[in-house]
Backbone as JSON Lines, residues from 0, in Angstrom:
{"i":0,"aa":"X","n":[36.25,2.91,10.82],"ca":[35.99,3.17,9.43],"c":[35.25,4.5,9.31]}
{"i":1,"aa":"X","n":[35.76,5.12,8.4],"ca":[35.29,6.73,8.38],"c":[34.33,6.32,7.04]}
{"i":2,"aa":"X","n":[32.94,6.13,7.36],"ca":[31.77,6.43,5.98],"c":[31.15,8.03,6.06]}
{"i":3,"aa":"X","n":[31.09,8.11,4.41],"ca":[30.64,9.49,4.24],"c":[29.2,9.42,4.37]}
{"i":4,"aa":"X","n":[28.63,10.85,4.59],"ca":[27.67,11.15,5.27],"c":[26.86,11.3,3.25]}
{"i":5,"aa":"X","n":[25.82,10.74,3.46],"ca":[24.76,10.49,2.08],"c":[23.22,11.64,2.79]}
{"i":6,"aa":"X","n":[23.14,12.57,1.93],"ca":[21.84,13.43,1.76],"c":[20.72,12.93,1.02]}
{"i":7,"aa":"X","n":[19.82,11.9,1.17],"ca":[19.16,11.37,-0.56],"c":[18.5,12.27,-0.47]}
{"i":8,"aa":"X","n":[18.16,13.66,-0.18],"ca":[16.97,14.28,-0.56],"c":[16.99,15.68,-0.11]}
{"i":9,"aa":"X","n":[18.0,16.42,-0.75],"ca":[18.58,17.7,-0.54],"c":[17.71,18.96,-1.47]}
{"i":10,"aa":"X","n":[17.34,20.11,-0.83],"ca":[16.87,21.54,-1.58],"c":[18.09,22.3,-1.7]}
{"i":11,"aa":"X","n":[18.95,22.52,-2.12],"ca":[19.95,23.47,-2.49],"c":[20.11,24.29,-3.88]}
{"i":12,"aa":"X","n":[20.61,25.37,-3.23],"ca":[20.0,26.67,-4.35],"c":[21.71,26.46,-5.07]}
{"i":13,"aa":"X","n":[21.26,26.08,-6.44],"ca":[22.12,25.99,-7.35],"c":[22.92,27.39,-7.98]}
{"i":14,"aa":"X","n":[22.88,28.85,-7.23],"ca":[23.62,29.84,-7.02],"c":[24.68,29.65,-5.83]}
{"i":15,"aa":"X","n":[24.31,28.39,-4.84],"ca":[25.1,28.22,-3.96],"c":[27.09,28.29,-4.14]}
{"i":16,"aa":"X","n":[27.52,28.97,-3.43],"ca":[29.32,28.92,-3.78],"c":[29.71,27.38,-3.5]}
{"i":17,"aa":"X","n":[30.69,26.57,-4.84],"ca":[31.18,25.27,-4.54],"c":[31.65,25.06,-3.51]}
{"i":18,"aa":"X","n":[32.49,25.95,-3.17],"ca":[33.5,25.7,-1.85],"c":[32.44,25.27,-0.72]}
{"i":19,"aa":"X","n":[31.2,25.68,-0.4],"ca":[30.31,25.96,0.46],"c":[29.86,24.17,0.26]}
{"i":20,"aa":"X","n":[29.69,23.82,-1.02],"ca":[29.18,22.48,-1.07],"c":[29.79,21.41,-0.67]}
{"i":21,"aa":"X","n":[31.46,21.57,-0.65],"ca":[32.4,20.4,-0.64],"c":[32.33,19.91,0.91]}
{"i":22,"aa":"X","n":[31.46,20.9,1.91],"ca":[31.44,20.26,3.21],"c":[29.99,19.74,3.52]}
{"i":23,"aa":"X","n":[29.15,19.23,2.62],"ca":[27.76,18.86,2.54],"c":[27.86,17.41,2.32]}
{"i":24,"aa":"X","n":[29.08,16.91,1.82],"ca":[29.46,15.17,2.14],"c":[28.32,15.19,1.05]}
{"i":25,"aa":"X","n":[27.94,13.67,0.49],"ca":[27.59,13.38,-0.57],"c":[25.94,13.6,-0.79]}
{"i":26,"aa":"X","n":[25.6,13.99,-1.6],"ca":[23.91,14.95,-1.94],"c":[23.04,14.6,-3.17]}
{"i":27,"aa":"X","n":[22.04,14.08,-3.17],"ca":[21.64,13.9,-4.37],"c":[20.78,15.13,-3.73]}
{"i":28,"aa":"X","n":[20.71,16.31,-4.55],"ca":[19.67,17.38,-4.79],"c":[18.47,17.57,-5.7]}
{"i":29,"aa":"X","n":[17.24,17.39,-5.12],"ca":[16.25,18.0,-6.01],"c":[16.15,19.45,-6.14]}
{"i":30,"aa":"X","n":[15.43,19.51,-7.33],"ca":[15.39,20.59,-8.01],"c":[13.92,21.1,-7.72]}
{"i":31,"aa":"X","n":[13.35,22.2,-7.6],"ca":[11.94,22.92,-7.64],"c":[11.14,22.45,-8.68]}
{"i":32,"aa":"X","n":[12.01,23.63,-9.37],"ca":[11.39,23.65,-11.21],"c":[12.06,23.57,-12.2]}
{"i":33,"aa":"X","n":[11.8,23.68,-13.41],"ca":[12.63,23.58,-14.46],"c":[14.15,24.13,-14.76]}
{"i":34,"aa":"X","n":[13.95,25.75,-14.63],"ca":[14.78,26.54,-14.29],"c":[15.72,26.6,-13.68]}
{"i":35,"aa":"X","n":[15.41,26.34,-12.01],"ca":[16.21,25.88,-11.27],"c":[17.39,24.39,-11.78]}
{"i":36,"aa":"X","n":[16.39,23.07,-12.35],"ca":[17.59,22.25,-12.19],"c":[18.48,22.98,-13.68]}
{"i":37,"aa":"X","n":[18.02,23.89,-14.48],"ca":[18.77,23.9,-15.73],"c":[19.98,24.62,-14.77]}
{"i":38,"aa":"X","n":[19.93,25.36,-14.44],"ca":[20.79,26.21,-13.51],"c":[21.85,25.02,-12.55]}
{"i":39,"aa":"X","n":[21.13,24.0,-12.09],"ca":[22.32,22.97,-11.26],"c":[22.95,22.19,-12.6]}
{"i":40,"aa":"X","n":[22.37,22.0,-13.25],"ca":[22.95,21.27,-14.25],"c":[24.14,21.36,-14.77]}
{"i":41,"aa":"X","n":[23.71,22.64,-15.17],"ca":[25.33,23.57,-15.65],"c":[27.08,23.42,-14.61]}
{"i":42,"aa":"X","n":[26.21,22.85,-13.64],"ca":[27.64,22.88,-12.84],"c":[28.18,21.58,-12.41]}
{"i":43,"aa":"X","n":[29.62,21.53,-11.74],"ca":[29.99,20.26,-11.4],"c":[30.64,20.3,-10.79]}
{"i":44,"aa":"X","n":[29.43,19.75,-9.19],"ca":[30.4,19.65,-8.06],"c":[30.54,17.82,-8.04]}
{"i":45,"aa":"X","n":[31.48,18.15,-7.57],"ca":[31.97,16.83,-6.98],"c":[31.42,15.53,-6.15]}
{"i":46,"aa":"X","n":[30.46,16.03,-5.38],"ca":[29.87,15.57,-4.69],"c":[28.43,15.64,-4.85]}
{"i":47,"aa":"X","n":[27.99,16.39,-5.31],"ca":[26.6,16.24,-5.38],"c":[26.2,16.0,-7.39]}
{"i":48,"aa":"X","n":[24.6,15.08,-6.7],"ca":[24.22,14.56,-8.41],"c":[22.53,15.28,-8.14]}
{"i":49,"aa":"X","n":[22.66,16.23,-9.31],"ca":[21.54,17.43,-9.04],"c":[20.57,16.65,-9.87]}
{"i":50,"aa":"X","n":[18.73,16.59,-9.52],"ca":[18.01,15.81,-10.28],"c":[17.02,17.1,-11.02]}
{"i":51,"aa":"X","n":[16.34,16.93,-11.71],"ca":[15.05,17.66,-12.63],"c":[14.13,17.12,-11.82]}
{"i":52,"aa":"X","n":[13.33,18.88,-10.84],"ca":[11.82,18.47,-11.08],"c":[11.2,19.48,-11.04]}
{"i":53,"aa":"X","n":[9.87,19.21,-10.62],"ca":[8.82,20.0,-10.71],"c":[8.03,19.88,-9.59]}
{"i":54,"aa":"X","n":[8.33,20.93,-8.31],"ca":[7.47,20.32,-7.22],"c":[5.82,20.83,-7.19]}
{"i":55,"aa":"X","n":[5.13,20.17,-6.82],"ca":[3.79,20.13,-6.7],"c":[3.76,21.17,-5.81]}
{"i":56,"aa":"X","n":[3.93,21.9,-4.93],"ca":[3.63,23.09,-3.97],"c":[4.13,24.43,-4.58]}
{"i":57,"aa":"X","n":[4.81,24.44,-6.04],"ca":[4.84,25.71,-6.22],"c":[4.43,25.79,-7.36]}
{"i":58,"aa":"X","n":[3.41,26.92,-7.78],"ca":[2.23,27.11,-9.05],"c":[3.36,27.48,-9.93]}
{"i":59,"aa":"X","n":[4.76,28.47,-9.8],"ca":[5.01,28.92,-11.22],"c":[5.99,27.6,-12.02]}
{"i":60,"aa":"X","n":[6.55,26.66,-10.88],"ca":[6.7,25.76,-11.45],"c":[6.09,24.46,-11.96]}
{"i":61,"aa":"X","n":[4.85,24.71,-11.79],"ca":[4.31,23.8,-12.18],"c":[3.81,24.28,-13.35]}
{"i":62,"aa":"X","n":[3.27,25.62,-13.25],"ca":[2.5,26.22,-14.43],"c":[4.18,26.18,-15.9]}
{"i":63,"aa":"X","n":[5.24,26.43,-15.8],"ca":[6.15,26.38,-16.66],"c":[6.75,25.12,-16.92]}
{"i":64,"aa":"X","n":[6.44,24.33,-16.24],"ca":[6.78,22.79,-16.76],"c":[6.31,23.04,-18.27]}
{"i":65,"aa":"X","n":[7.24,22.12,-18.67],"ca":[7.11,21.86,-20.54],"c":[8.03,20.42,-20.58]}
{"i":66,"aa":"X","n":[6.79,19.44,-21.09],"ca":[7.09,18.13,-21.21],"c":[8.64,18.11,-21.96]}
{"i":67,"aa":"X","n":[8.54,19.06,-23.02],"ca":[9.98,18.55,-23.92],"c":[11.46,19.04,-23.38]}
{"i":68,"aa":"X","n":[10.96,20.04,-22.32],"ca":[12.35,20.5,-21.81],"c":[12.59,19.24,-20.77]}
{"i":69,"aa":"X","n":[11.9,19.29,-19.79],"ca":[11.8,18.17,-18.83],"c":[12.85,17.4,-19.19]}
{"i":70,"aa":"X","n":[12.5,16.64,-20.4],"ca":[13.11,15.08,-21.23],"c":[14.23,16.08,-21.6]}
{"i":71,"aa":"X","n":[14.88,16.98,-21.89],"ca":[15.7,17.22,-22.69],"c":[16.96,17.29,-21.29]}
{"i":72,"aa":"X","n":[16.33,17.88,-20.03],"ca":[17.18,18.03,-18.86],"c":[17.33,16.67,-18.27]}
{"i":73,"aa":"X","n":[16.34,15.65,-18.12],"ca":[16.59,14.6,-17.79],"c":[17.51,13.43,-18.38]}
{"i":74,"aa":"X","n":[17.87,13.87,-19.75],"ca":[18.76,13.43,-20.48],"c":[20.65,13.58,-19.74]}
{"i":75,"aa":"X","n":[20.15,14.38,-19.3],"ca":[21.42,15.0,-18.61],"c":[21.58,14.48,-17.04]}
{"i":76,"aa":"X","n":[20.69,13.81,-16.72],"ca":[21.04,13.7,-14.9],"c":[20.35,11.67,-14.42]}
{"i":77,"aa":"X","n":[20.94,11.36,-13.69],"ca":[20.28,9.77,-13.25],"c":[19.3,10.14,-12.09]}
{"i":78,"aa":"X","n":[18.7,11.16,-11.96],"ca":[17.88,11.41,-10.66],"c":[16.84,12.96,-11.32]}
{"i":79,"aa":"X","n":[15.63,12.23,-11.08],"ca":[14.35,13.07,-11.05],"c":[13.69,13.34,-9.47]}
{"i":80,"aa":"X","n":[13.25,14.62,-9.43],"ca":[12.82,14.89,-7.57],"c":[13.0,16.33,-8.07]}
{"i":81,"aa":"X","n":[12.75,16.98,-7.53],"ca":[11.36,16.36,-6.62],"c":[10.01,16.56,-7.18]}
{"i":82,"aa":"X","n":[8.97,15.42,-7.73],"ca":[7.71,15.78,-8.09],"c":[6.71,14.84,-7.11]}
{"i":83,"aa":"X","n":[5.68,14.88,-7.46],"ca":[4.6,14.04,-7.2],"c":[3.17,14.8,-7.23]}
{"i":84,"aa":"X","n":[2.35,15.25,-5.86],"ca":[1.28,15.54,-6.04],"c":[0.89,15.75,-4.15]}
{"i":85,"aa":"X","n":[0.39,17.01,-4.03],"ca":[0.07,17.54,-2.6],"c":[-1.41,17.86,-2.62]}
{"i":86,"aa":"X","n":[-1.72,17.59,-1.61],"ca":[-3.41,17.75,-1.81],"c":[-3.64,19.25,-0.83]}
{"i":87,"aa":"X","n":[-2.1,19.34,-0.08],"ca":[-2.49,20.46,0.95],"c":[-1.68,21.54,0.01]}
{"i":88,"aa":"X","n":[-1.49,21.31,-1.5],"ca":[-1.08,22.66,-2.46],"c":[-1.93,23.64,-2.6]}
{"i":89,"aa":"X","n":[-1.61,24.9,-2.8],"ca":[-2.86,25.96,-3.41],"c":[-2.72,25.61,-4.98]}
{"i":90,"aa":"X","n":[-1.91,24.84,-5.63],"ca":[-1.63,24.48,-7.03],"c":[-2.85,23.0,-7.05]}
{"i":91,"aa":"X","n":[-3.77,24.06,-8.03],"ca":[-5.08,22.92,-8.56],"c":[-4.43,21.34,-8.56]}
{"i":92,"aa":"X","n":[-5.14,20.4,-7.94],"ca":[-4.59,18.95,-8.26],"c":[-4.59,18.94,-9.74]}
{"i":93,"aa":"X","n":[-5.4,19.11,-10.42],"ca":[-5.66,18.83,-12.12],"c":[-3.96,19.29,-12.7]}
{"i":94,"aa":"X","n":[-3.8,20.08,-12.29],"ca":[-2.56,21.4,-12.59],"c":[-1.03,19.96,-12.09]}
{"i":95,"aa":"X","n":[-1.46,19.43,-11.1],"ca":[-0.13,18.46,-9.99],"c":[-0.53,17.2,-11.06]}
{"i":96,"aa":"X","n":[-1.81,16.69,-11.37],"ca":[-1.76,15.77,-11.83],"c":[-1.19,15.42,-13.47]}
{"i":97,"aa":"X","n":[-1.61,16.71,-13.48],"ca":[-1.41,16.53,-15.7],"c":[0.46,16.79,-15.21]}
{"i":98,"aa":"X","n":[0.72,17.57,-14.82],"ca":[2.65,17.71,-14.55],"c":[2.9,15.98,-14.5]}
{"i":99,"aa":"X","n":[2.5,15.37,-12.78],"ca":[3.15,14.07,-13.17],"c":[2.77,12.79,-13.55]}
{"i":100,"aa":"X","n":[1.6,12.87,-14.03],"ca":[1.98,12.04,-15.71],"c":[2.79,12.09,-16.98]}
{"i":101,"aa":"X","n":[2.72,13.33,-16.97],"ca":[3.88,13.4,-17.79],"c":[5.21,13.17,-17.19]}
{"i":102,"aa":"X","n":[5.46,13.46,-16.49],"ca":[6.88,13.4,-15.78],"c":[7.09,11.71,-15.78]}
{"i":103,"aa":"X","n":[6.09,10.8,-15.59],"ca":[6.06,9.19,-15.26],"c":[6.11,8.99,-16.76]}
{"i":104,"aa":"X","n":[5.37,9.46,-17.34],"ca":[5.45,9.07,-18.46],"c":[7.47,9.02,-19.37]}
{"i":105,"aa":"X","n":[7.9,9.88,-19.4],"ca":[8.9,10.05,-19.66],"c":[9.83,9.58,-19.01]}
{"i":106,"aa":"X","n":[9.79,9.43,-17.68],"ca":[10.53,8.02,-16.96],"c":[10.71,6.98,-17.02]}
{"i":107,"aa":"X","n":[9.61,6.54,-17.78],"ca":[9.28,5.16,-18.41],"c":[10.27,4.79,-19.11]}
{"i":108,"aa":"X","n":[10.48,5.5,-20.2],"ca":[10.82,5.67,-21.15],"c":[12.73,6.28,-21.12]}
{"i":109,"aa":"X","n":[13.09,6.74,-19.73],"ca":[14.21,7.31,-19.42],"c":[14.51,6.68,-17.84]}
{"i":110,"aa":"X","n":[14.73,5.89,-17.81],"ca":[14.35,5.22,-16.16],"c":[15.44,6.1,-15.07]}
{"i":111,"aa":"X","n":[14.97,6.25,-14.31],"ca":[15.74,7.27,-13.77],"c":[15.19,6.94,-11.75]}
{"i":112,"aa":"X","n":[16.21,7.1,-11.38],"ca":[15.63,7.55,-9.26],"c":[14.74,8.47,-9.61]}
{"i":113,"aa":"X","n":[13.84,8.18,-8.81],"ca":[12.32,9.69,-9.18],"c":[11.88,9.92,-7.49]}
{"i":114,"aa":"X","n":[12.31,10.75,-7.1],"ca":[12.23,11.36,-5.88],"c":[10.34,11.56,-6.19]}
{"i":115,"aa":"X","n":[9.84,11.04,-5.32],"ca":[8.43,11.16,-5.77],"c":[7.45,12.22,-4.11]}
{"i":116,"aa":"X","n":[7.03,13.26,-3.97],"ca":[6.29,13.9,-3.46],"c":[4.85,13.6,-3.16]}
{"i":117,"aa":"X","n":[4.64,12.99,-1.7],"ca":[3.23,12.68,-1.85],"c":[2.22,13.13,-0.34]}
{"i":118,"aa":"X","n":[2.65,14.28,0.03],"ca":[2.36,14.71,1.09],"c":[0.58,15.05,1.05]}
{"i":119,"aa":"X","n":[-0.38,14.18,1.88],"ca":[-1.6,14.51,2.25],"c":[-1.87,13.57,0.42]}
{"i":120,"aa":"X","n":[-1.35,13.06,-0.03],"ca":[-1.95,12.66,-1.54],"c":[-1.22,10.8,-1.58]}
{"i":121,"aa":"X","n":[-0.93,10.19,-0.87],"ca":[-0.32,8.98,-0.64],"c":[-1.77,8.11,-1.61]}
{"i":122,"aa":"X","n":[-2.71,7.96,-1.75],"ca":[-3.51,7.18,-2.32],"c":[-3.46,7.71,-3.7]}
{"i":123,"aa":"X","n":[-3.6,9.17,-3.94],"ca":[-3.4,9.13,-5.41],"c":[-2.0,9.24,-6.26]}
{"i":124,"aa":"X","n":[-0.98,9.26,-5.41],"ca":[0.24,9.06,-6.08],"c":[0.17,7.54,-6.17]}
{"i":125,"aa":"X","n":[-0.39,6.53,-5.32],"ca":[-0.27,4.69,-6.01],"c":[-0.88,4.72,-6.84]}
{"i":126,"aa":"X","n":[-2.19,5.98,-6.7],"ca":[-3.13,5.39,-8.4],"c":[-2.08,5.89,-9.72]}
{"i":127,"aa":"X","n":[-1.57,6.89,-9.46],"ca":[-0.76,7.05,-10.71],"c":[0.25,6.35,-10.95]}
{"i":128,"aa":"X","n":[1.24,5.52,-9.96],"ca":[2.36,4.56,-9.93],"c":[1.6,3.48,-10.6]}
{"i":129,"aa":"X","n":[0.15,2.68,-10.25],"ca":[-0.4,1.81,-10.64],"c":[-0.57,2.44,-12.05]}
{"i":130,"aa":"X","n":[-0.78,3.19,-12.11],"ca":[-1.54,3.63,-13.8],"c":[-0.08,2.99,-14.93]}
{"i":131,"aa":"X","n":[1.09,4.04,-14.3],"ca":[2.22,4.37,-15.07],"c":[3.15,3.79,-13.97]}
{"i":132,"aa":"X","n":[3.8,2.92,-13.87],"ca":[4.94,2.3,-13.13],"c":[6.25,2.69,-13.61]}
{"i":133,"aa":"X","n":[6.86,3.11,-12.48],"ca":[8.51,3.0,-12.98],"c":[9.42,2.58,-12.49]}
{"i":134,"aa":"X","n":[10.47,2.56,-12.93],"ca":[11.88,1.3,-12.24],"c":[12.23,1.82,-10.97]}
{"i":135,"aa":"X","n":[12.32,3.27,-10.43],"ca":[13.12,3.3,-9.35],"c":[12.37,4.36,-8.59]}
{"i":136,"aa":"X","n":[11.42,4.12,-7.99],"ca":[10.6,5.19,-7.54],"c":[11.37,5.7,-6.09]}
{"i":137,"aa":"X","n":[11.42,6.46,-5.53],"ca":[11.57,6.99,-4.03],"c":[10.33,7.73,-3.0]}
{"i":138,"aa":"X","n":[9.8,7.26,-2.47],"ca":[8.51,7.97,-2.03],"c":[8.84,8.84,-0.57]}
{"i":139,"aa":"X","n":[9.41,9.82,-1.06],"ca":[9.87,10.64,-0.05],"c":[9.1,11.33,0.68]}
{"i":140,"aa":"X","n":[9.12,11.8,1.68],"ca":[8.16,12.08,3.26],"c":[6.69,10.93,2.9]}
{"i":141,"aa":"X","n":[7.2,9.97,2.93],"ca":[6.22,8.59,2.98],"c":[5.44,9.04,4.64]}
{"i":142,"aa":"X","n":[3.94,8.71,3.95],"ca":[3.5,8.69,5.14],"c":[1.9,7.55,5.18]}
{"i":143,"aa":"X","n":[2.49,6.53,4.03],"ca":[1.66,5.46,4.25],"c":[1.31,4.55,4.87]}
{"i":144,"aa":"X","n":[-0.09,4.06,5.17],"ca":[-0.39,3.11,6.14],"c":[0.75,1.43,5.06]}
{"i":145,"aa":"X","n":[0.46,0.61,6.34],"ca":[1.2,-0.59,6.12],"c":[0.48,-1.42,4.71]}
{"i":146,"aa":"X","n":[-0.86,-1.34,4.26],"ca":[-1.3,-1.97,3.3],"c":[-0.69,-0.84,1.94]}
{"i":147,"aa":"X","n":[-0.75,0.58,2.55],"ca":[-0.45,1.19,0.89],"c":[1.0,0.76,0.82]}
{"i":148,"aa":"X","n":[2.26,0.66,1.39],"ca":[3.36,0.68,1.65],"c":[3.5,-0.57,0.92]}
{"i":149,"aa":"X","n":[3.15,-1.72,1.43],"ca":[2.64,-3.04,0.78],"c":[2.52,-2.43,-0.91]}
């Protein structure tokens, strides 16, 4: 049995040539920043399902996040990623934290796969899951002990 090869958690630059993608077998891609996923959005490959985010390790996307675009791009895709919250960012936590609350917040409300970022920050991404819960979380580069995992 020939099964296709699944990426759940792809960085690909949405200037990338299609032809180039059709041998990447199946991809859900996160997005940086805003910009970026508006840019994957626009297109349609075959194989890959491009998500909206906002990663916590880079300041200009975090600093240009805007709650209403966010919701307006997420309207458009079943997958949010990559966000969450890095403690080893030079991007102020205050700066990671106000981004994903809002981002949870609007998930709530838009239920969506949420590729969630929690590198060196695994205790305060559960306080915010505990705060604001959502249907389909993904806790990607998990690096929790067995009680947070629990």
């Amino acid at each position: 049995m020939n099964i296709p090869t699944l990426d759940s958690h792809a960085h690909i630059d949405p200037a990338q040539n299609p032809d180039k993608l059709l041998e990447c077998g199946a991809v859900l891609a996160m997005s940086l920043s805003l910009d970026e996923a508006e840019r994957a959005l626009g297109r349609s490959d075959p194989n890959i399902a491009w998500g909206v985010g906002c990663h916590p390790r880079f300041l200009r996307s975090q600093e240009g996040f805007d709650a209403n675009r966010f919701h307006s791009l997420v309207e458009r895709t079943a997958i949010v990623g990559e966000v969450g919250l890095d403690t080893g960012s030079c991007v102020p936590l205050d700066t990671q934290r106000k981004t994903f609350r809002q981002v949870l917040e609007i998930v709530t409300d838009l239920p969506r796969l949420v590729s969630i970022h929690s590198y060196q920050a695994t205790g305060l991404v559960l306080q915010e899951l505990e705060r604001r819960p959502v249907a389909f979380p993904i806790l990607h580069g998990w690096f929790g002990n067995v009680a947070e995992t629990k």
